[in-house]
FILOMI-688924 format. One line per field, with one value per residue (C-alpha): residue number from 1; residue in three letters; x negated, y, z negated. Coordinates in steps of 0.5 Angstrom, whole numbers, always signed. Layout:
BEGIN
resi: c(NUM; ...)
resn: c(ala; ...)
X: c(X; ...)
Y: c(Y; ...)
Z: c(Z; ...)
//
This chain:
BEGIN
resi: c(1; 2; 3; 4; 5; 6; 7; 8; 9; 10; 11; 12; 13; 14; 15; 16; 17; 18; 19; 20; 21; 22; 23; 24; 25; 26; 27; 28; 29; 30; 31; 32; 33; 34; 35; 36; 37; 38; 39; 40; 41; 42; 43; 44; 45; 46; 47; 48; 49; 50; 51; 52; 53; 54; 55; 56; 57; 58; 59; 60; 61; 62; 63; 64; 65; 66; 67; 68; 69; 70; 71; 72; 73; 74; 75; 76; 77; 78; 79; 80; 81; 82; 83; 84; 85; 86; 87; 88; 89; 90; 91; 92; 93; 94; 95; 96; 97; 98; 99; 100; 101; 102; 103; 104; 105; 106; 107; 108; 109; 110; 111; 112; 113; 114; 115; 116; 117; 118; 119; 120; 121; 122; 123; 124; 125; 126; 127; 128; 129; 130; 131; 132; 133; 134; 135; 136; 137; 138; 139; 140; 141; 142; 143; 144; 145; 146; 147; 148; 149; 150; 151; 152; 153; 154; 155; 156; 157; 158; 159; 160; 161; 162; 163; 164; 165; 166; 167; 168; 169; 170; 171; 172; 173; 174; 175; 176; 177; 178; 179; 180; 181; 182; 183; 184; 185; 186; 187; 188; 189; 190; 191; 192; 193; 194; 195; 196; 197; 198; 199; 200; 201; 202; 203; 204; 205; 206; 207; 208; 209; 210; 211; 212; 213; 214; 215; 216; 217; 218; 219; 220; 221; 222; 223; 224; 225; 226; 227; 228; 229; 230; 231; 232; 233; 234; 235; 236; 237; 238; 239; 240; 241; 242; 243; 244; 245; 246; 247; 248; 249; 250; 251; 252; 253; 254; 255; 256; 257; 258; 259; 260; 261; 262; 263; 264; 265; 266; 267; 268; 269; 270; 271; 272; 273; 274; 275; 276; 277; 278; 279; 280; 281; 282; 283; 284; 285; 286; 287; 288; 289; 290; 291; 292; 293; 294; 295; 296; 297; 298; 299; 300; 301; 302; 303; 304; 305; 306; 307; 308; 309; 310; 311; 312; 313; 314; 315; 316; 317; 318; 319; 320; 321; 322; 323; 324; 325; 326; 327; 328; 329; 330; 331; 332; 333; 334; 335; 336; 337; 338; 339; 340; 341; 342; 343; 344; 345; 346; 347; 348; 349; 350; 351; 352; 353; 354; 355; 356; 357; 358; 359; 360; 361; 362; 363; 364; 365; 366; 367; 368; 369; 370; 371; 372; 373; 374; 375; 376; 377; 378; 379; 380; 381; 382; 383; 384; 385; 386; 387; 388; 389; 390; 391; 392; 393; 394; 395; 396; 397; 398; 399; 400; 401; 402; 403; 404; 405; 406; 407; 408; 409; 410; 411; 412; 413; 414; 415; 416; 417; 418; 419; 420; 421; 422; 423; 424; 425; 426; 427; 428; 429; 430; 431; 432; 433; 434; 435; 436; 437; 438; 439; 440; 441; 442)
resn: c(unk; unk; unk; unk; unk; unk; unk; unk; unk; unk; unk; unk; unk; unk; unk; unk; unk; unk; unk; unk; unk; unk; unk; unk; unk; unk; unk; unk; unk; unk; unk; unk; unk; unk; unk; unk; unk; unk; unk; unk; unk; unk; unk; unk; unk; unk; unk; unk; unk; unk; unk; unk; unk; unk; unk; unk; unk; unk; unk; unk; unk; unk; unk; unk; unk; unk; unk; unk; unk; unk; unk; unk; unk; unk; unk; unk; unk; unk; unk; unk; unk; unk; unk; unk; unk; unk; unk; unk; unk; unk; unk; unk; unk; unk; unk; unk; unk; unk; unk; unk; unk; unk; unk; unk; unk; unk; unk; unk; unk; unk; unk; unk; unk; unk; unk; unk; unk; unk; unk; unk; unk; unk; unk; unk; unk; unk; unk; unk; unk; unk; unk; unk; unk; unk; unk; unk; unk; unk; unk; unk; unk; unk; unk; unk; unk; unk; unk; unk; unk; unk; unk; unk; unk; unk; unk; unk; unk; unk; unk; unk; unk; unk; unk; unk; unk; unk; unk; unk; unk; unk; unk; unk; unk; unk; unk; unk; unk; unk; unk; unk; unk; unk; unk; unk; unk; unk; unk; unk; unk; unk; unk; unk; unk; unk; unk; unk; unk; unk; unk; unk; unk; unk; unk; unk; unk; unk; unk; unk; unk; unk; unk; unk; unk; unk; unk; unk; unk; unk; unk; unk; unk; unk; unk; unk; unk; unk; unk; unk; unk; unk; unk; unk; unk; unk; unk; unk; unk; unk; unk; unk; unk; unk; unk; unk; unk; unk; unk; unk; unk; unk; unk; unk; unk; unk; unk; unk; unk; unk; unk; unk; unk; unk; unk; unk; unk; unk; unk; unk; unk; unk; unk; unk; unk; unk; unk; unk; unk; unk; unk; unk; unk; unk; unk; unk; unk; unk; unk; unk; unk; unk; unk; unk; unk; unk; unk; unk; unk; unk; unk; unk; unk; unk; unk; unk; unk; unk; unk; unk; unk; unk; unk; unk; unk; unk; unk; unk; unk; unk; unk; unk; unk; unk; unk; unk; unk; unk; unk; unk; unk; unk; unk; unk; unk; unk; unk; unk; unk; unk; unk; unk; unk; unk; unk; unk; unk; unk; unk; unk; unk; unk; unk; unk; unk; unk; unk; unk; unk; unk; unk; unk; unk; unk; unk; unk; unk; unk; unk; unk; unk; unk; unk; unk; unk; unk; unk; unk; unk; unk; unk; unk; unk; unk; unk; unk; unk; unk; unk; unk; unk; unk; unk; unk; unk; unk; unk; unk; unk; unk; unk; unk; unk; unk; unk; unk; unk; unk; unk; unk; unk; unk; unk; unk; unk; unk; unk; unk; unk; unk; unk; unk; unk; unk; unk; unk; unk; unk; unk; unk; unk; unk; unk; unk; unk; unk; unk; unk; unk; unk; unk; unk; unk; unk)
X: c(-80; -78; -73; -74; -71; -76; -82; -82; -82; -87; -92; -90; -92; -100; -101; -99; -104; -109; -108; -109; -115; -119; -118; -120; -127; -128; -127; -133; -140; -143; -150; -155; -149; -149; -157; -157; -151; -156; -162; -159; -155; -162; -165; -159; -160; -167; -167; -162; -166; -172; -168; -166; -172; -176; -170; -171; -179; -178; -173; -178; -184; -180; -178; -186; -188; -184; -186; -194; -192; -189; -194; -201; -207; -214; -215; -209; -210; -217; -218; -217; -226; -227; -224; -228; -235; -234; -232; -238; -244; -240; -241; -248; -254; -248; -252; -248; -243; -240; -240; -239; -232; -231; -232; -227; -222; -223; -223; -217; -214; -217; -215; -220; -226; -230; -237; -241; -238; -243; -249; -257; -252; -249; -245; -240; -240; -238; -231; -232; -239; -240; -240; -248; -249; -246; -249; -256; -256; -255; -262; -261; -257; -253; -251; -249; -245; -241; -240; -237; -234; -228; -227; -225; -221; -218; -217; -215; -209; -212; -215; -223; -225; -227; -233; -236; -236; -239; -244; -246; -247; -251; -256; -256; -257; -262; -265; -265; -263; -257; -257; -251; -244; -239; -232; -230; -222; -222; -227; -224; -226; -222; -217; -211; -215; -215; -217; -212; -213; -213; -219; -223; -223; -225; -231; -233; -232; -236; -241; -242; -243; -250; -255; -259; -256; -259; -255; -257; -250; -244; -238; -231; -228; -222; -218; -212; -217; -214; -215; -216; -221; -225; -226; -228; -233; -236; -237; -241; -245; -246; -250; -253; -259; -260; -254; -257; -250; -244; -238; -231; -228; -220; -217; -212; -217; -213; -216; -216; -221; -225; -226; -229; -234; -236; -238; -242; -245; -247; -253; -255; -261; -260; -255; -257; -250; -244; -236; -230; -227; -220; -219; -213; -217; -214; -218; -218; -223; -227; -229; -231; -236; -238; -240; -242; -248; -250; -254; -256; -262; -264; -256; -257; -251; -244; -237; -231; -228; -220; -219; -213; -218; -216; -219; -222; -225; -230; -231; -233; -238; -241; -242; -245; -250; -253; -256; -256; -264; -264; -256; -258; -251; -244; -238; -232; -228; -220; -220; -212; -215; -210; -211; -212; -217; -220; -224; -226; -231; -233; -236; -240; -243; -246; -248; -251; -255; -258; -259; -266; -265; -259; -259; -252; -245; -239; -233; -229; -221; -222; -217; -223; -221; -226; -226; -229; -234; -237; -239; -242; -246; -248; -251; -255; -256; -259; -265; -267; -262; -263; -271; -270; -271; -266; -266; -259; -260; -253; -247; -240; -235; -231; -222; -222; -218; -223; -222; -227; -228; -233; -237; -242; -244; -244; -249; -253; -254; -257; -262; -265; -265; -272; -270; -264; -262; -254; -248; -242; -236; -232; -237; -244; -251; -258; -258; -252; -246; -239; -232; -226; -220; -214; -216; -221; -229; -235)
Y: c(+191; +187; +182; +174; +175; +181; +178; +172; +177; +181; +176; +174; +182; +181; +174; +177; +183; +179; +174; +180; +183; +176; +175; +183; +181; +174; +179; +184; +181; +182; +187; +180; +178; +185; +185; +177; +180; +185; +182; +177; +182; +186; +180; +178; +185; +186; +179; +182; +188; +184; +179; +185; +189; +182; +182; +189; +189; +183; +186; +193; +187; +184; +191; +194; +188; +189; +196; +193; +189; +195; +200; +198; +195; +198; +192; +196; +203; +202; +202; +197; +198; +198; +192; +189; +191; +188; +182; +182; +185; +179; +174; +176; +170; +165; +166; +166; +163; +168; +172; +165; +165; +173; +171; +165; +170; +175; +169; +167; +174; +175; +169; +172; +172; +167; +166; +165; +172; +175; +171; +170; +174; +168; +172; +178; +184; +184; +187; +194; +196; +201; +201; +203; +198; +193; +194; +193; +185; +185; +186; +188; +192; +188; +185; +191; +192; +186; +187; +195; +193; +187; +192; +198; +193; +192; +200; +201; +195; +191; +184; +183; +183; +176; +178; +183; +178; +174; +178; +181; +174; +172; +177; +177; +170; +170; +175; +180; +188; +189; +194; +193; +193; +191; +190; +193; +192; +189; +183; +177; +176; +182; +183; +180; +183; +190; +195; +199; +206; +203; +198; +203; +207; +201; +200; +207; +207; +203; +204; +211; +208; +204; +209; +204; +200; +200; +201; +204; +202; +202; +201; +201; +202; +200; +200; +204; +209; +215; +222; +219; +213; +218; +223; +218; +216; +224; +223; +217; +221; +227; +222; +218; +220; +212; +212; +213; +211; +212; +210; +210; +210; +210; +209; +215; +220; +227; +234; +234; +228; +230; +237; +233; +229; +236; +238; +232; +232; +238; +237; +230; +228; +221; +221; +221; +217; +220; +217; +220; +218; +216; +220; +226; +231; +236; +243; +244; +238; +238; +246; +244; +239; +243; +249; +244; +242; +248; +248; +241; +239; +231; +229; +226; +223; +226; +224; +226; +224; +223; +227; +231; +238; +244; +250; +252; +246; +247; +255; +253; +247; +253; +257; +251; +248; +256; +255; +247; +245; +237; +234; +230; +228; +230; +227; +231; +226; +227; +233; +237; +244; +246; +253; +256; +261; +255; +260; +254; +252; +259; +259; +253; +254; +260; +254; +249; +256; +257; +251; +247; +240; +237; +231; +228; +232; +228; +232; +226; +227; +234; +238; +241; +246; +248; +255; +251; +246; +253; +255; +249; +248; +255; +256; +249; +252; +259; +254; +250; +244; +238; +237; +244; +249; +246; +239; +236; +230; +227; +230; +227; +231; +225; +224; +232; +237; +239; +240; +240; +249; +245; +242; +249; +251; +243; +242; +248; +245; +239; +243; +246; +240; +237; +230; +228; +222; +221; +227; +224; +228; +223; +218; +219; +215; +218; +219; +223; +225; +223; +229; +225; +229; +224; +223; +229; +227; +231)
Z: c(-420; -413; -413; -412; -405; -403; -406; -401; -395; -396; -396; -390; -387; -391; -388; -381; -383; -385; -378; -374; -378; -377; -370; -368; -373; -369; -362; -364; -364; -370; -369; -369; -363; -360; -358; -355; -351; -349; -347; -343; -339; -338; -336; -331; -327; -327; -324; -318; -318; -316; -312; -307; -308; -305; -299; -297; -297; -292; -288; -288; -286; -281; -278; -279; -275; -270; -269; -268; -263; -259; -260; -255; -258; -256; -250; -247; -248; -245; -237; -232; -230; -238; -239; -233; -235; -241; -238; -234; -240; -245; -239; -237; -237; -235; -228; -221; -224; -224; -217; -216; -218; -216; -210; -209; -212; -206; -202; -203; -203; -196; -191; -185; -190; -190; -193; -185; -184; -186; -184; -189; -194; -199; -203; -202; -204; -212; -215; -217; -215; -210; -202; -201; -207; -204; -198; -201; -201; -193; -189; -183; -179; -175; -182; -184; -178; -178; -185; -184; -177; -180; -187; -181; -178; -184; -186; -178; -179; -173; -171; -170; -162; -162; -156; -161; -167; -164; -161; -167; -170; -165; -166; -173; -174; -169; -172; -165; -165; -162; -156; -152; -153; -148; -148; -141; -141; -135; -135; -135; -143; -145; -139; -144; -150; -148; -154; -157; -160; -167; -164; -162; -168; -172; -167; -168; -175; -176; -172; -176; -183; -180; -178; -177; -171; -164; -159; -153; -148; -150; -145; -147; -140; -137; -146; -148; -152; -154; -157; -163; -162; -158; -165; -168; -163; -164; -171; -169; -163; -167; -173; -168; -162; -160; -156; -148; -143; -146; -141; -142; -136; -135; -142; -145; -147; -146; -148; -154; -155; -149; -153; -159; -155; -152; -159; -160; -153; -154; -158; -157; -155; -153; -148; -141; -138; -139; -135; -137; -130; -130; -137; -135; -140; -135; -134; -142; -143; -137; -139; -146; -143; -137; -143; -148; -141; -142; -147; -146; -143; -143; -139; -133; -130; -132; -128; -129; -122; -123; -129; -127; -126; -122; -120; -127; -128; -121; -125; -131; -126; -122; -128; -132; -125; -127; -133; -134; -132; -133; -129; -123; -122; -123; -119; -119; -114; -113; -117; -115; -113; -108; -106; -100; -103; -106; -110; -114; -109; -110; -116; -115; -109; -114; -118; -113; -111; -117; -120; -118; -121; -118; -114; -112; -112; -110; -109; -105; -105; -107; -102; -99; -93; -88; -92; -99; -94; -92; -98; -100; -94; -94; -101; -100; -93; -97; -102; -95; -94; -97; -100; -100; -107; -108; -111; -108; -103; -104; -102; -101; -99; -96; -95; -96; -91; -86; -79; -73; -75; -82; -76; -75; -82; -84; -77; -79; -86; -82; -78; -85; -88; -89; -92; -93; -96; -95; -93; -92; -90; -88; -86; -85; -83; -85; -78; -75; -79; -77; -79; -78; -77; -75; -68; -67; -67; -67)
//
């Protein structure tokens, strides 16, 4: 029922209709087109998937393995020695090649070191063994010496003393037993080389780690030996009986050191010659020695004149001359006792009195008065004079302070004596005996 006009465009509206349908179905995938799609974006993302999860295993690797690198292996976590004896079991049967190389690495750390140092030995001692092992090779006593005496010159700081070297060496590649060292400080070898504390501590150090040296005289006079050296060298005495003379004759030892060698002193049974002169121990050094005599019955010869002494030093002196039954001399020269009671002399008088073994007494320099000469002429005048019951043959009482009233006791001492070997005031003959007082003469 529509007109000729309407008809037309109504199918114009169901073309249209139709144009649109047909795009919407072209723009939806059919269901076979639906499932390909799918399949190809599953593949597209387990293919990313992959890819990422390869680059982060990479990065964690690379991450791990730098981890590793910082933590410590097993070579570094163990010990420096562990690590060395597992150098040394892994090389063994290669023969001296190795102590070979050892001893070249050594050598070129130590300069002074060379391989003649140490003479019939051929090696130094090896890397990591013990001091007594490495001691083992040596075979005799001097090379042991020479051996410990340049490692305490290395301890102690110091430079070898040439004259002991080559003392040592000689010995030891001659095959003779070393029995003397001398290094008096003011020979003509040694007058610029003069010993340091630090050079005496050496010497006695090392002399103390080889108890089988024979030294026998050991003089260090005449050096700037301290406190120091001197203990050192009482640590030596104390281990070592062999010593028979030691002399150390104006160096630096003070109180402190004179009361370390007493200790030593007291006991040795070798010593028969003991000089300190020169040493300023003063009273507290000279009383340890003088008690540590006491019980000492080998000593012979003890000097301690110029040792900055006083009246205490001459008590302690007395006291000991009662007990002691071996010394056959002791010098007391330039000992400072100024008194005018001179009570020092007291006491020794006492001691000379008592003791029956001492021969030679020297109180030269001493400050005697008239007084303290009585008293010494009188307790040798008590035991017969000289050869008496008493053994004193030898008294010097030379440059004191006497005056011409010291000419009686000492002419009644004279009269008493049976044999006199010298007596010397000021001056003296075997024969007749001189008091010099300015210009006063008897």
């Amino acid at each position: 029922g529509m007109s000729e006009e309407e008809q037309p465009v109504v199918e114009q509206e169901e073309s249209a209709a139709e144009q649109e349908q047909g795009e919407d179905a072209a723009a939806e995938p059919t269901e076979d087109q639906g499932d390909g799609i799918q399949e190809d974006i599953g593949e597209a993302d387990e293919g990313e998937i992959d890819e990422v999860q390869e680059n982060v295993a990479g990065e964690e690797i690379v991450e791990n393995e730098e981890t590793v690198a910082d933590e410590p292996t097993e070579e570094d976590v163990r010990s420096p020695e562990e690590v060395h004896e597992d150098h040394v079991d892994g090389n063994e049967g290669e023969g001296d090649g190795v102590n070979e190389s050892i001893i070249n690495d050594e050598s070129a750390d130590d300069p002074e070191y060379t391989h003649n140092d140490i003479p019939h030995t051929g090696s130094r001692p090896q890397t990591g063994s013990s001091e007594g092992d490495s001691l083992l090779h040596l075979k005799s006593a001097e090379e042991q010496l020479l051996y410990q005496y340049r490692k305490a010159c290395k301890d102690f700081g110091v430079e070898p003393v040439k004259t002991l070297l080559d003392a040592i060496t000689t010995t030891a590649e001659t095959g003779d037993i070393l029995t003397t060292i001398e290094l008096k400080g003011s020979s003509r070898g040694m007058f610029h080389r003069r010993l340091e504390d630090p050079d005496c501590q050496a010497i006695a150090r090392s002399l103390e780690l080889v108890p089988g040296a024979e030294i026998s005289y050991l003089n260090l006079s005449w050096n700037r030996m301290g406190d120091g050296g001197a203990t050192l060298l009482a640590n030596f005495l104390a281990k070592d009986f062999k010593l028979e003379r030691l002399l150390l004759e104006f160096n630096d030892i003070g109180s402190g050191g004179a009361t370390a060698l007493a200790l030593a002193l007291g006991t040795h049974q070798g010593l028969k010659e003991v000089c300190l002169r020169g040493n300023k121990m003063g009273d507290d050094g000279c009383l340890a020695l003088v008690r540590a005599m006491e019980a000492n019955n080998v000593m012979r010869t003890l000097d301690l004149g110029e040792a900055a002494l006083g009246h205490r030093s001459m008590t302690g002196a007395g006291i000991m001359l009662q007990a002691n039954t071996a010394l056959g001399e002791i010098r007391f020269d330039k000992a400072q006792l100024f008194s005018c009671q001179e009570e020092g002399f007291t006491h020794l008088s006492e001691g000379l009195f008592k003791n029956q073994t001492l021969r030679t007494l020297s109180l030269l320099g001493t400050g005697m008065r008239d007084r303290g000469c009585g008293l010494v002429c009188d307790a040798l005048a008590r035991t017969g004079g000289f050869g008496g019951a008493g053994a004193l043959t030898d008294l010097d009482l030379s440059c004191n302070k006497l005056t011409e009233d010291a000419g009686e006791p000492l002419a009644v001492l004279i009269r008493m004596t049976r044999k006199i070997a010298r007596c010397a005031p000021n001056e003296a003959a075997s024969s007749q005996v001189y008091i010099m007082t300015g210009k006063t003469a008897l």
